[in-house]
KOLBAPA-787027 format. One record per residue (C-alpha): residue number from 0; residue in one letter; x, y, z negated; chain. Coordinates in steps of 0.2 Angstrom, whole numbers, plus 5000, padded with zeros to 4 digits. Example, Ala and Ser with C-alpha at 12.3 -4.5 7.8 and 13.67 -1.06 7.14 Angstrom:
<recs>
+-----+------+------+------+------+-------+
|  nr | rest |   c1 |   c2 |   c3 | kette |
+-----+------+------+------+------+-------+
|   0 |    a | 5062 | 4978 | 4961 |     A |
|   1 |    s | 5068 | 4995 | 4964 |     A |
+-----+------+------+------+------+-------+
</recs>
This chain:
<recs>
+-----+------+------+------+------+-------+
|  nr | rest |   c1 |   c2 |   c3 | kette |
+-----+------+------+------+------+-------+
|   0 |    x | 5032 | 4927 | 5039 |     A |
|   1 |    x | 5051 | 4933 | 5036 |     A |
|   2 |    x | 5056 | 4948 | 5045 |     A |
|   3 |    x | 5068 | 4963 | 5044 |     A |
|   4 |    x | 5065 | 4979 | 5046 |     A |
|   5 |    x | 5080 | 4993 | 5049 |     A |
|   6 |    x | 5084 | 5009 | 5049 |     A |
|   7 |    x | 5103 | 5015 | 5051 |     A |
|   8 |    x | 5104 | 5026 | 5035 |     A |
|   9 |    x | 5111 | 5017 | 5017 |     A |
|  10 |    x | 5116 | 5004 | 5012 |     A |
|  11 |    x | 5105 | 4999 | 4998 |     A |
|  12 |    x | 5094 | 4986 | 5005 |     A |
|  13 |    x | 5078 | 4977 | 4997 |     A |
|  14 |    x | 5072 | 4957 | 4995 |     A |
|  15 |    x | 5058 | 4950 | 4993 |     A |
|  16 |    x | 5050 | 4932 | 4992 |     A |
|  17 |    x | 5040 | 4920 | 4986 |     A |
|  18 |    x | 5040 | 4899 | 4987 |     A |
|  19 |    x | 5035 | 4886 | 4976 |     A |
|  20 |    x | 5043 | 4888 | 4958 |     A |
|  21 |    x | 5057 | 4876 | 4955 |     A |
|  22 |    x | 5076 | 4875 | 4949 |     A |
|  23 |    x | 5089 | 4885 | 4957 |     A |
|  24 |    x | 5081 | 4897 | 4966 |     A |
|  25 |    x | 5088 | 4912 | 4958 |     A |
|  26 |    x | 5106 | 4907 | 4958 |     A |
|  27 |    x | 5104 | 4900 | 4977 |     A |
|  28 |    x | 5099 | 4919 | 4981 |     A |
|  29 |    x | 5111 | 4927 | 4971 |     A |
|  30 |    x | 5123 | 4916 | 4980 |     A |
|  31 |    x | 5118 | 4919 | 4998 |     A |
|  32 |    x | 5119 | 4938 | 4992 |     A |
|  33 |    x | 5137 | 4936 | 4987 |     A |
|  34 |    x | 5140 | 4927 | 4999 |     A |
|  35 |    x | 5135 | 4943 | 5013 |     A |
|  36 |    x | 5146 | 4953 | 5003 |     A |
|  37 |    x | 5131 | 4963 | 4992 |     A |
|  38 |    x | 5131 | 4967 | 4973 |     A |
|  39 |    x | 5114 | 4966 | 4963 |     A |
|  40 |    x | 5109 | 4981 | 4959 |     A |
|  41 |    x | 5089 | 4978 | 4953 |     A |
|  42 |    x | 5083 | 4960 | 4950 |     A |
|  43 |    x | 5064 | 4955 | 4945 |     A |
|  44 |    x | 5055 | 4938 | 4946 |     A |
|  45 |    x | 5042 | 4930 | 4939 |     A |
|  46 |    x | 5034 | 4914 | 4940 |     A |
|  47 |    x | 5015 | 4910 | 4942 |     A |
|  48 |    x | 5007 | 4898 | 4931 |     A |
|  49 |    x | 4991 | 4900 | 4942 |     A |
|  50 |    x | 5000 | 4895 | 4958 |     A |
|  51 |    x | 5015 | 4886 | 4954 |     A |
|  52 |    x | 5025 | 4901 | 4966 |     A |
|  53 |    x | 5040 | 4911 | 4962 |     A |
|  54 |    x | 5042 | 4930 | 4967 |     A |
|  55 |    x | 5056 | 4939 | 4966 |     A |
|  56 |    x | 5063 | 4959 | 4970 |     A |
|  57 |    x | 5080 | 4963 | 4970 |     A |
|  58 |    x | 5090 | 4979 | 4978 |     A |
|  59 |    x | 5105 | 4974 | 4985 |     A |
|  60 |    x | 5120 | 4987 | 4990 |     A |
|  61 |    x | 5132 | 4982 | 5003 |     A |
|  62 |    x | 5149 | 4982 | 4997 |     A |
|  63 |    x | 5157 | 4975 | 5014 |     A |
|  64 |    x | 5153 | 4980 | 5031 |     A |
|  65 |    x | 5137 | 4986 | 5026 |     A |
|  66 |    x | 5132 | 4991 | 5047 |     A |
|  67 |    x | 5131 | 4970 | 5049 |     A |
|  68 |    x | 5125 | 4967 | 5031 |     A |
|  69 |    x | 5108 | 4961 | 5036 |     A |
|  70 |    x | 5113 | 4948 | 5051 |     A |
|  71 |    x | 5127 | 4942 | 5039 |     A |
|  72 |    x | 5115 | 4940 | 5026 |     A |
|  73 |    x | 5101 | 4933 | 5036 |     A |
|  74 |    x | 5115 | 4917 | 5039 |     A |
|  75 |    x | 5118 | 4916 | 5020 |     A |
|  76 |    x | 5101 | 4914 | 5017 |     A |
|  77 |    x | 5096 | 4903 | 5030 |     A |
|  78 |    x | 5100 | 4887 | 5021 |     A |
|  79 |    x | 5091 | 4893 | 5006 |     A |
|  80 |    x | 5075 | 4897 | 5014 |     A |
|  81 |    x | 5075 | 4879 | 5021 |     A |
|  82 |    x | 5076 | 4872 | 5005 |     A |
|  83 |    x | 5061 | 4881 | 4996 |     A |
|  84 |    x | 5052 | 4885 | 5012 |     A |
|  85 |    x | 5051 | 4904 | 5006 |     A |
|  86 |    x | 5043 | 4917 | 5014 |     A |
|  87 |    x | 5056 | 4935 | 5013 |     A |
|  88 |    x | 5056 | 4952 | 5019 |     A |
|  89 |    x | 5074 | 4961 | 5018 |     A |
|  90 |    x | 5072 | 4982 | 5021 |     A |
|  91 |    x | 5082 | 4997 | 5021 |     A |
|  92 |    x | 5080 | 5005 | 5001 |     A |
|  93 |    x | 5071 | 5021 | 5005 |     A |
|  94 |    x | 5064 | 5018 | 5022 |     A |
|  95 |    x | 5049 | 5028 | 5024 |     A |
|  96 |    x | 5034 | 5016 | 5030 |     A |
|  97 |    x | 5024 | 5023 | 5045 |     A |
|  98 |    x | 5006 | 5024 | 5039 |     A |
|  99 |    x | 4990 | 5028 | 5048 |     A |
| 100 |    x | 4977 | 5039 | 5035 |     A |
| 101 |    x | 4959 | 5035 | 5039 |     A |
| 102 |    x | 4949 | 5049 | 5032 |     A |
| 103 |    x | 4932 | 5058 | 5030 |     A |
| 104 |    x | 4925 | 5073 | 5021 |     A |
| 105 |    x | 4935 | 5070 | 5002 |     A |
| 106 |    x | 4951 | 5080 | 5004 |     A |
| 107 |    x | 4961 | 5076 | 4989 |     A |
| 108 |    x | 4969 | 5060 | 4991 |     A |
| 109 |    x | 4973 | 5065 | 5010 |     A |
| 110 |    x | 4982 | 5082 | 5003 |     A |
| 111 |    x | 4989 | 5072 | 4987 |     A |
| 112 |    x | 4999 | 5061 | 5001 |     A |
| 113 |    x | 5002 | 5072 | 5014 |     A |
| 114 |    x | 5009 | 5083 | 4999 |     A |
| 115 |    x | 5019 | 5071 | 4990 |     A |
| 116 |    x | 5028 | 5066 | 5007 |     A |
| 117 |    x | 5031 | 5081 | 5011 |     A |
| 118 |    x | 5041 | 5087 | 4997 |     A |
| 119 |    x | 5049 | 5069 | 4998 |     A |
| 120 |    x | 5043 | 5061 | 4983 |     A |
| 121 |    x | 5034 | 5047 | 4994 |     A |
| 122 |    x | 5043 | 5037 | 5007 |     A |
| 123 |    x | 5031 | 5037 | 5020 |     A |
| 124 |    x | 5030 | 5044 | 5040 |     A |
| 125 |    x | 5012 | 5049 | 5046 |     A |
| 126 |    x | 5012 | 5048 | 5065 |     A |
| 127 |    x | 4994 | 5053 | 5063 |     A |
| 128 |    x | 4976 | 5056 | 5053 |     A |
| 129 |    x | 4961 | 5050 | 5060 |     A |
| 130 |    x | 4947 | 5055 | 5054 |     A |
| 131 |    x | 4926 | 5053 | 5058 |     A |
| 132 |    x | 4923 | 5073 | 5051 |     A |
| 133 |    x | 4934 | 5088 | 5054 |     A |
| 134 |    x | 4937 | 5092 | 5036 |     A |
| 135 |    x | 4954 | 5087 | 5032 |     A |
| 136 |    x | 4960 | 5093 | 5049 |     A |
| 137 |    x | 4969 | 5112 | 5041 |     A |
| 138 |    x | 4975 | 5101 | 5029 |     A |
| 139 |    x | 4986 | 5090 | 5043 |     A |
| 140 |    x | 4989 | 5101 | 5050 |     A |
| 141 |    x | 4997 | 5113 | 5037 |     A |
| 142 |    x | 5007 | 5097 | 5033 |     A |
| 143 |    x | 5013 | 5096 | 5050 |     A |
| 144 |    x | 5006 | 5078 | 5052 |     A |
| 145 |    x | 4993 | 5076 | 5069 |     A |
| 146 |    x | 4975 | 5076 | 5066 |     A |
| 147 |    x | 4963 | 5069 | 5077 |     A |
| 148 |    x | 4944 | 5065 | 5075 |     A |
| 149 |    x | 4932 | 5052 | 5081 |     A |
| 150 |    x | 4914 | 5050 | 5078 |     A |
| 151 |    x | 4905 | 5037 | 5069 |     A |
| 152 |    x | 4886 | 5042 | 5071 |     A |
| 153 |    x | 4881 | 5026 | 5083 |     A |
| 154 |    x | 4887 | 5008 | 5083 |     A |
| 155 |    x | 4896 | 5013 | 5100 |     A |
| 156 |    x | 4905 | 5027 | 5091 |     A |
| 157 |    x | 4909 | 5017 | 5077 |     A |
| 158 |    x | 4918 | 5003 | 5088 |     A |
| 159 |    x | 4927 | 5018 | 5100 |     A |
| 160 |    x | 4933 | 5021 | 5082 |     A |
| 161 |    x | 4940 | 5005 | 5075 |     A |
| 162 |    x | 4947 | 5002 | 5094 |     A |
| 163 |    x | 4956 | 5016 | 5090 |     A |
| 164 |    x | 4964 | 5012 | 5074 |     A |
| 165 |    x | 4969 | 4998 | 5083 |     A |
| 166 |    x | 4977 | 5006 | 5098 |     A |
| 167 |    x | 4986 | 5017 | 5085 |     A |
| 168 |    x | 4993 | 5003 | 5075 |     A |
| 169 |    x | 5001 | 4994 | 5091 |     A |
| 170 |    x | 5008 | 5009 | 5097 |     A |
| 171 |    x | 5015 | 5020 | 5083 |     A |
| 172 |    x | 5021 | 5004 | 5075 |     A |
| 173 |    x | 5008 | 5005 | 5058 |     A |
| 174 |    x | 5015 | 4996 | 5045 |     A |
| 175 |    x | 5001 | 5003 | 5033 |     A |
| 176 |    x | 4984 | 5008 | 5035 |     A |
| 177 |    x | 4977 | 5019 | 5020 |     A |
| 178 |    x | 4960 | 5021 | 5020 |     A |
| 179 |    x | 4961 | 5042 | 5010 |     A |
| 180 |    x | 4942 | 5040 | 5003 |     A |
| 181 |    x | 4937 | 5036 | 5021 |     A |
| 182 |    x | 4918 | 5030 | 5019 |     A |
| 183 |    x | 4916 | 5019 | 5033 |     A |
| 184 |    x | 4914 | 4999 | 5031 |     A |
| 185 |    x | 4926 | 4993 | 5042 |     A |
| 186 |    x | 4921 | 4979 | 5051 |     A |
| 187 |    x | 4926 | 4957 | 5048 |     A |
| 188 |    x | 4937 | 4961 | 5065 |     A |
| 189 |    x | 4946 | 4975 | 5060 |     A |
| 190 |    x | 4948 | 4970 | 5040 |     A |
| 191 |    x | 4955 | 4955 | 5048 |     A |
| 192 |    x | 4966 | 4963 | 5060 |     A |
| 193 |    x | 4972 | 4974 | 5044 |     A |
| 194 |    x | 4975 | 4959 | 5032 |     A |
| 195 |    x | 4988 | 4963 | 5019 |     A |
| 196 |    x | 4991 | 4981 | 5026 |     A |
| 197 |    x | 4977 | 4991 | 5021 |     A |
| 198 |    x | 4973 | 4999 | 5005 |     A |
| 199 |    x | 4956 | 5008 | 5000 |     A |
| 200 |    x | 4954 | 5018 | 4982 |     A |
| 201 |    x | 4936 | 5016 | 4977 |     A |
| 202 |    x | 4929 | 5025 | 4961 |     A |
| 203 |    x | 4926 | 5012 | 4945 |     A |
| 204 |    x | 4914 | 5015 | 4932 |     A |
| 205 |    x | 4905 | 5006 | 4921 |     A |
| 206 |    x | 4890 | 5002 | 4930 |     A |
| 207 |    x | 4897 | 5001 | 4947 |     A |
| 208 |    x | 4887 | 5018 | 4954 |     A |
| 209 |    x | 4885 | 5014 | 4971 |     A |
| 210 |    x | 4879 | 5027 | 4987 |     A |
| 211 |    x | 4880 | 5044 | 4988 |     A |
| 212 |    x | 4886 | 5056 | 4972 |     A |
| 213 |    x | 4891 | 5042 | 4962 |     A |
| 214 |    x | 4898 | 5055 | 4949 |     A |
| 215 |    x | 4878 | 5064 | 4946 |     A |
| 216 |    x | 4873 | 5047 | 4942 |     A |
| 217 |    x | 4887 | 5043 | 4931 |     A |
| 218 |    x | 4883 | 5059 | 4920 |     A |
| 219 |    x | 4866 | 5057 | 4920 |     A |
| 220 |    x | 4870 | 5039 | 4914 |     A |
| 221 |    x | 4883 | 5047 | 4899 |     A |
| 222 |    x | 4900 | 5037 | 4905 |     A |
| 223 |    x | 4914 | 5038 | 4892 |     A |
| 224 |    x | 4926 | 5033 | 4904 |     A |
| 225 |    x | 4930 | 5038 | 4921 |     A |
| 226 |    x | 4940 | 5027 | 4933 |     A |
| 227 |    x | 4948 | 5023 | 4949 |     A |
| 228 |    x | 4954 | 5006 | 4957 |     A |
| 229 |    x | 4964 | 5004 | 4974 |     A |
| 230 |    x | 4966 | 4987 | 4982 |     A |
| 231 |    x | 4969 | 4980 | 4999 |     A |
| 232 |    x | 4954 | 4980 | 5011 |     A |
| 233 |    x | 4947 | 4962 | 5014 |     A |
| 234 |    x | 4929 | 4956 | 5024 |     A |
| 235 |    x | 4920 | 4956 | 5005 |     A |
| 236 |    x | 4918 | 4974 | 5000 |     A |
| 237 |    x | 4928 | 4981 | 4987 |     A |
| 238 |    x | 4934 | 4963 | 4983 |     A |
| 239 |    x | 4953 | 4964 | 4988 |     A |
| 240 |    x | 4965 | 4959 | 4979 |     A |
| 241 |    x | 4968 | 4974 | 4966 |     A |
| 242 |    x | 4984 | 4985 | 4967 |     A |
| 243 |    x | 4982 | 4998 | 4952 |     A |
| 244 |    x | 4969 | 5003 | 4942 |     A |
| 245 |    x | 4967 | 5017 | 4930 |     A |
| 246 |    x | 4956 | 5028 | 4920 |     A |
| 247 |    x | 4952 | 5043 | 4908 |     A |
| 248 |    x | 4940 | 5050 | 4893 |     A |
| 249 |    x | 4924 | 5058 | 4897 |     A |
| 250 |    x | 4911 | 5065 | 4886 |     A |
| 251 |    x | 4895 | 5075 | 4885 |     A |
| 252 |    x | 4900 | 5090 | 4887 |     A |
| 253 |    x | 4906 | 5087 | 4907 |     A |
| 254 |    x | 4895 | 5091 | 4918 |     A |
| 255 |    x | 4894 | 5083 | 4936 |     A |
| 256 |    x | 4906 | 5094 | 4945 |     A |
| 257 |    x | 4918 | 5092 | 4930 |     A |
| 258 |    x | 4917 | 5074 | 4931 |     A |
| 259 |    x | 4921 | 5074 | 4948 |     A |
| 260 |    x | 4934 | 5085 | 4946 |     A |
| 261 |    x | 4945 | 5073 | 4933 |     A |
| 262 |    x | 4937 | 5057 | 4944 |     A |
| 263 |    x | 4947 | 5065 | 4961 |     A |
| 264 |    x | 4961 | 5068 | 4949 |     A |
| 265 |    x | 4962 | 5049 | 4943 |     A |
| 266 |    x | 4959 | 5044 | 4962 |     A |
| 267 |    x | 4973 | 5053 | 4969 |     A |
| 268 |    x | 4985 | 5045 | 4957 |     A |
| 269 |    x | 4979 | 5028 | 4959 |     A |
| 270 |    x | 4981 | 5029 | 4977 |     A |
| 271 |    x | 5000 | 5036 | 4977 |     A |
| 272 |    x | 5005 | 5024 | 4965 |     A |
| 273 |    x | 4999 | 5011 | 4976 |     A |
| 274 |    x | 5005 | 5017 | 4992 |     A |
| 275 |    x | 5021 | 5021 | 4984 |     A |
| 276 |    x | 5023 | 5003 | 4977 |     A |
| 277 |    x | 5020 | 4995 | 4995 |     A |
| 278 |    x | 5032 | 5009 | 5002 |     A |
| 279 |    x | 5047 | 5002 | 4992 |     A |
| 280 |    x | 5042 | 4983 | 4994 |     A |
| 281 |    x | 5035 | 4981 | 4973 |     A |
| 282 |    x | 5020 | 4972 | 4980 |     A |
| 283 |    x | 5019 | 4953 | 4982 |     A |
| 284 |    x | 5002 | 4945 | 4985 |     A |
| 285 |    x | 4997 | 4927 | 4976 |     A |
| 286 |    x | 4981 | 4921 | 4982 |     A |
| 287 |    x | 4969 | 4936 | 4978 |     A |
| 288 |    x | 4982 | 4943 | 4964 |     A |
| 289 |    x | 4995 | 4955 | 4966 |     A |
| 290 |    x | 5012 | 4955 | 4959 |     A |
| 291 |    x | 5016 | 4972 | 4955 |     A |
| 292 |    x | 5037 | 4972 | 4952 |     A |
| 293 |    x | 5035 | 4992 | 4943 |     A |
+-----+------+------+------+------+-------+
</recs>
Protein backbone atom coordinates (compact mmCIF):
# COMPACT_ATOMS: atom_id res chain seq x y z
CA UNK A 1 0.00 0.00 0.00
CA UNK A 2 1.97 3.50 -0.94
CA UNK A 3 0.63 6.43 0.67
CA UNK A 4 1.68 9.96 1.84
CA UNK A 5 1.01 11.43 4.89
CA UNK A 6 1.50 15.32 5.46
CA UNK A 7 1.87 17.85 7.65
CA UNK A 8 2.66 21.50 6.62
CA UNK A 9 5.79 22.06 9.02
CA UNK A 10 9.64 20.97 7.67
CA UNK A 11 11.05 20.13 5.14
CA UNK A 12 12.83 16.95 6.16
CA UNK A 13 10.81 14.19 4.76
CA UNK A 14 11.13 10.37 5.24
CA UNK A 15 11.08 7.08 2.62
CA UNK A 16 10.48 4.04 3.04
CA UNK A 17 10.23 0.67 0.90
CA UNK A 18 10.50 -2.58 0.23
CA UNK A 19 10.53 -4.98 -3.27
CA UNK A 20 12.24 -7.81 -4.52
CA UNK A 21 16.04 -7.46 -4.27
CA UNK A 22 17.68 -6.71 -7.63
CA UNK A 23 20.23 -4.24 -9.33
CA UNK A 24 19.75 -0.66 -9.43
CA UNK A 25 17.40 0.00 -6.93
CA UNK A 26 19.37 2.21 -4.85
CA UNK A 27 20.63 4.47 -7.63
CA UNK A 28 17.00 4.56 -9.36
CA UNK A 29 15.76 6.07 -5.83
CA UNK A 30 18.46 8.23 -5.33
CA UNK A 31 17.80 9.51 -8.79
CA UNK A 32 13.92 10.08 -8.50
CA UNK A 33 15.15 11.95 -5.15
CA UNK A 34 17.48 14.30 -7.15
CA UNK A 35 15.39 14.46 -9.52
CA UNK A 36 12.32 16.19 -6.93
CA UNK A 37 14.92 18.53 -5.90
CA UNK A 38 16.02 16.62 -2.31
CA UNK A 39 19.48 15.85 -0.86
CA UNK A 40 20.02 12.69 1.16
CA UNK A 41 20.49 13.29 4.45
CA UNK A 42 20.05 9.63 6.21
CA UNK A 43 20.31 6.41 3.91
CA UNK A 44 19.84 2.51 5.36
CA UNK A 45 19.13 -0.63 3.30
CA UNK A 46 19.47 -3.95 3.65
CA UNK A 47 18.77 -6.92 1.78
CA UNK A 48 17.00 -10.28 2.98
CA UNK A 49 18.43 -13.39 2.22
CA UNK A 50 15.33 -15.14 3.82
CA UNK A 51 12.85 -13.33 1.31
CA UNK A 52 14.82 -12.17 -1.46
CA UNK A 53 13.22 -8.27 -0.45
CA UNK A 54 14.97 -5.07 -0.19
CA UNK A 55 14.28 -2.29 2.39
CA UNK A 56 15.47 0.75 2.47
CA UNK A 57 15.01 4.33 4.93
CA UNK A 58 16.31 7.49 3.87
CA UNK A 59 15.56 11.24 5.21
CA UNK A 60 15.27 13.31 2.48
CA UNK A 61 15.56 17.50 2.82
CA UNK A 62 13.91 19.47 0.27
CA UNK A 63 16.30 21.78 -1.30
CA UNK A 64 13.69 23.31 -3.87
CA UNK A 65 10.17 24.36 -3.43
CA UNK A 66 9.94 22.16 -0.56
CA UNK A 67 5.68 23.08 -0.07
CA UNK A 68 5.33 20.80 -3.62
CA UNK A 69 8.17 18.39 -2.78
CA UNK A 70 6.00 15.47 -2.07
CA UNK A 71 3.78 15.61 -5.58
CA UNK A 72 7.00 16.36 -7.45
CA UNK A 73 8.57 13.46 -5.90
CA UNK A 74 5.64 11.17 -6.11
CA UNK A 75 6.17 11.75 -10.33
CA UNK A 76 9.97 11.07 -9.99
CA UNK A 77 9.20 7.96 -8.40
CA UNK A 78 6.48 6.68 -10.29
CA UNK A 79 8.50 5.01 -13.01
CA UNK A 80 10.71 3.41 -10.38
CA UNK A 81 7.99 1.88 -8.52
CA UNK A 82 6.66 0.29 -11.74
CA UNK A 83 9.81 -1.34 -12.26
CA UNK A 84 10.46 -3.14 -8.96
CA UNK A 85 6.68 -3.18 -8.06
CA UNK A 86 7.72 -1.57 -4.49
CA UNK A 87 5.61 -0.93 -1.72
CA UNK A 88 6.72 3.03 -0.14
CA UNK A 89 5.60 5.36 2.39
CA UNK A 90 6.95 9.13 2.05
CA UNK A 91 6.11 11.32 5.71
CA UNK A 92 6.81 14.51 7.09
CA UNK A 93 10.42 13.98 9.60
CA UNK A 94 9.03 14.56 12.92
CA UNK A 95 5.29 14.14 12.49
CA UNK A 96 3.76 13.06 15.62
CA UNK A 97 1.65 9.78 14.88
CA UNK A 98 -1.91 9.76 16.35
CA UNK A 99 -2.14 6.85 18.60
CA UNK A 100 -4.86 5.32 20.66
CA UNK A 101 -3.54 3.72 24.26
CA UNK A 102 -5.49 0.78 25.39
CA UNK A 103 -5.02 0.31 29.03
CA UNK A 104 -5.83 -1.37 32.36
CA UNK A 105 -4.88 -1.31 36.00
CA UNK A 106 -0.61 -1.29 35.19
CA UNK A 107 0.26 2.39 35.14
CA UNK A 108 3.86 2.69 34.04
CA UNK A 109 3.96 2.27 30.46
CA UNK A 110 0.80 4.57 30.03
CA UNK A 111 2.66 7.41 32.33
CA UNK A 112 6.13 6.48 30.57
CA UNK A 113 4.38 7.64 27.09
CA UNK A 114 2.09 10.17 28.18
CA UNK A 115 5.36 11.48 29.83
CA UNK A 116 7.82 11.29 27.24
CA UNK A 117 5.30 13.05 24.81
CA UNK A 118 4.68 15.42 26.84
CA UNK A 119 8.03 16.85 27.34
CA UNK A 120 8.55 16.20 23.48
CA UNK A 121 10.97 13.29 23.41
CA UNK A 122 8.33 11.08 21.63
CA UNK A 123 6.42 12.14 18.49
CA UNK A 124 3.17 11.04 19.01
CA UNK A 125 -0.60 12.82 19.38
CA UNK A 126 -2.96 10.90 21.85
CA UNK A 127 -6.51 11.96 21.04
CA UNK A 128 -7.52 9.47 23.68
CA UNK A 129 -6.97 6.54 26.42
CA UNK A 130 -9.39 3.97 26.78
CA UNK A 131 -9.24 1.97 29.31
CA UNK A 132 -11.46 -1.25 30.94
CA UNK A 133 -10.55 0.10 34.76
CA UNK A 134 -10.24 3.67 36.11
CA UNK A 135 -6.86 3.53 37.15
CA UNK A 136 -4.82 5.35 34.76
CA UNK A 137 -7.44 7.96 34.46
CA UNK A 138 -5.36 10.96 37.08
CA UNK A 139 -2.72 9.96 35.02
CA UNK A 140 -4.47 11.18 31.51
CA UNK A 141 -5.71 13.44 32.69
CA UNK A 142 -2.68 15.27 34.40
CA UNK A 143 -1.18 14.78 31.04
CA UNK A 144 -3.89 16.51 29.39
CA UNK A 145 -4.75 13.68 27.12
CA UNK A 146 -8.75 12.43 27.34
CA UNK A 147 -9.51 9.44 29.32
CA UNK A 148 -12.45 7.32 28.96
CA UNK A 149 -13.37 3.93 30.40
CA UNK A 150 -15.43 0.85 29.17
CA UNK A 151 -16.19 -2.28 30.93
CA UNK A 152 -15.02 -5.68 30.06
CA UNK A 153 -16.79 -7.87 32.73
CA UNK A 154 -19.37 -9.73 29.94
CA UNK A 155 -18.86 -10.81 26.37
CA UNK A 156 -21.50 -7.98 25.52
CA UNK A 157 -19.08 -5.50 27.44
CA UNK A 158 -16.08 -6.73 25.88
CA UNK A 159 -17.49 -6.40 22.18
CA UNK A 160 -19.16 -2.53 23.31
CA UNK A 161 -15.36 -2.35 23.84
CA UNK A 162 -13.60 -3.34 20.81
CA UNK A 163 -16.52 -1.60 18.66
CA UNK A 164 -15.29 1.23 20.36
CA UNK A 165 -11.62 0.95 19.52
CA UNK A 166 -12.95 0.75 16.24
CA UNK A 167 -15.18 3.83 16.16
CA UNK A 168 -12.14 5.72 17.60
CA UNK A 169 -9.64 4.44 15.01
CA UNK A 170 -12.10 5.78 12.08
CA UNK A 171 -12.79 8.81 13.56
CA UNK A 172 -9.54 10.36 15.24
CA UNK A 173 -7.64 9.02 12.21
CA UNK A 174 -5.50 6.10 14.41
CA UNK A 175 -2.48 5.47 12.76
CA UNK A 176 -1.28 3.29 15.91
CA UNK A 177 -2.87 1.32 18.46
CA UNK A 178 -0.60 0.65 21.74
CA UNK A 179 -1.82 -1.84 23.81
CA UNK A 180 -0.01 0.02 27.55
CA UNK A 181 -0.21 -3.46 29.51
CA UNK A 182 -3.75 -3.58 28.46
CA UNK A 183 -4.83 -7.29 29.69
CA UNK A 184 -7.45 -8.16 27.40
CA UNK A 185 -7.13 -10.70 24.39
CA UNK A 186 -8.38 -8.90 21.63
CA UNK A 187 -10.40 -10.75 19.44
CA UNK A 188 -9.35 -12.50 15.37
CA UNK A 189 -11.75 -9.35 14.15
CA UNK A 190 -10.20 -6.71 15.81
CA UNK A 191 -6.43 -8.23 15.62
CA UNK A 192 -7.18 -8.31 12.05
CA UNK A 193 -8.62 -4.99 11.74
CA UNK A 194 -5.39 -3.69 13.56
CA UNK A 195 -2.73 -5.66 11.34
CA UNK A 196 0.55 -4.05 11.26
CA UNK A 197 -0.59 -1.03 13.73
CA UNK A 198 -0.83 -2.37 16.92
CA UNK A 199 1.94 -3.10 19.52
CA UNK A 200 1.53 -4.90 22.88
CA UNK A 201 4.71 -5.36 25.48
CA UNK A 202 4.49 -8.58 27.21
CA UNK A 203 6.91 -9.56 30.20
CA UNK A 204 9.63 -12.37 29.01
CA UNK A 205 11.08 -14.79 31.24
CA UNK A 206 12.56 -17.76 31.21
CA UNK A 207 9.95 -19.99 31.71
CA UNK A 208 7.20 -18.07 30.17
CA UNK A 209 5.10 -17.28 33.65
CA UNK A 210 1.75 -17.15 32.42
CA UNK A 211 -1.71 -15.56 34.44
CA UNK A 212 -1.81 -13.50 37.20
CA UNK A 213 1.50 -12.10 39.23
CA UNK A 214 3.88 -13.54 36.87
CA UNK A 215 6.66 -11.73 38.86
CA UNK A 216 5.75 -14.01 42.50
CA UNK A 217 6.35 -16.88 40.40
CA UNK A 218 9.41 -15.83 38.74
CA UNK A 219 10.99 -15.40 42.32
CA UNK A 220 9.76 -18.20 43.75
CA UNK A 221 11.20 -19.87 40.58
CA UNK A 222 14.96 -17.84 41.19
CA UNK A 223 15.12 -16.09 37.65
CA UNK A 224 18.50 -14.55 36.93
CA UNK A 225 17.21 -12.55 34.31
CA UNK A 226 14.20 -10.42 33.87
CA UNK A 227 12.91 -9.42 30.52
CA UNK A 228 10.55 -7.61 28.27
CA UNK A 229 9.37 -8.07 24.68
CA UNK A 230 6.93 -5.77 22.46
CA UNK A 231 5.73 -6.93 19.19
CA UNK A 232 2.91 -6.16 16.90
CA UNK A 233 -0.48 -7.95 17.96
CA UNK A 234 -1.48 -10.76 15.64
CA UNK A 235 -4.72 -13.54 16.01
CA UNK A 236 -1.76 -16.05 17.71
CA UNK A 237 -1.04 -14.67 21.17
CA UNK A 238 1.98 -13.11 21.91
CA UNK A 239 3.36 -14.51 18.41
CA UNK A 240 3.65 -11.15 16.38
CA UNK A 241 6.31 -10.23 14.74
CA UNK A 242 8.84 -8.95 17.36
CA UNK A 243 9.80 -5.13 17.65
CA UNK A 244 12.45 -4.89 20.65
CA UNK A 245 13.41 -6.88 23.18
CA UNK A 246 15.32 -6.38 26.18
CA UNK A 247 16.43 -7.56 29.69
CA UNK A 248 18.25 -7.18 33.01
CA UNK A 249 20.14 -9.15 36.08
CA UNK A 250 18.17 -10.46 38.94
CA UNK A 251 19.47 -12.29 41.93
CA UNK A 252 18.28 -13.81 45.15
CA UNK A 253 18.27 -11.08 47.04
CA UNK A 254 14.99 -9.37 45.05
CA UNK A 255 12.15 -9.93 46.48
CA UNK A 256 8.70 -10.00 44.52
CA UNK A 257 8.01 -6.32 44.71
CA UNK A 258 11.49 -5.61 43.79
CA UNK A 259 11.42 -7.78 40.73
CA UNK A 260 8.47 -6.18 39.70
CA UNK A 261 9.81 -2.98 40.24
CA UNK A 262 13.10 -3.51 37.62
CA UNK A 263 10.46 -5.72 35.32
CA UNK A 264 8.01 -2.40 34.97
CA UNK A 265 11.18 -0.54 34.45
CA UNK A 266 12.50 -2.75 31.49
CA UNK A 267 8.84 -2.81 30.18
CA UNK A 268 8.46 0.72 29.89
CA UNK A 269 11.55 1.09 27.90
CA UNK A 270 10.83 -1.64 25.66
CA UNK A 271 7.60 -0.20 24.79
CA UNK A 272 9.05 3.55 24.08
CA UNK A 273 11.62 2.25 22.03
CA UNK A 274 9.14 0.57 20.00
CA UNK A 275 6.57 3.27 19.65
CA UNK A 276 9.34 5.64 18.99
CA UNK A 277 10.75 3.46 16.05
CA UNK A 278 7.19 3.29 14.35
CA UNK A 279 6.77 6.99 15.08
CA UNK A 280 9.67 7.96 12.91
CA UNK A 281 9.08 5.24 10.05
CA UNK A 282 12.46 2.67 11.44
CA UNK A 283 9.99 -0.21 11.17
CA UNK A 284 9.77 -2.41 8.04
CA UNK A 285 7.82 -5.83 8.33
CA UNK A 286 9.26 -9.19 6.27
CA UNK A 287 6.98 -11.89 6.53
CA UNK A 288 6.90 -12.27 10.51
CA UNK A 289 10.43 -10.41 10.99
CA UNK A 290 10.83 -6.89 11.56
CA UNK A 291 13.49 -4.65 10.01
CA UNK A 292 14.49 -2.36 12.54
CA UNK A 293 16.52 0.69 10.72
CA UNK A 294 17.96 2.06 14.46
Amino acid sequence: MNTIATTPEDTQWVLTLSCIDGPGIVHSISGAIVAAGGNILESQQFASTDTGRFFMRLQVEAVAQPETFDSRFENALAPVTERYHMNWRLDRAGRPVRTLILASTATHCVNDLLYRKRAGQLAIDVPLVLSNHETVRDIAEFNSVPFEYKSVKSPEEKAAFEARVLEVVEQENIELVVLARYMQILSPELCAALEGRAINIHHSFLPGFKGANPYKQAHSRGVKLIGATAHFVTTDLDEGPIIEQDVLRANHSFNPQELMQQGQDVESRVLRRAVNWYAENRILLDGDRTIIFE
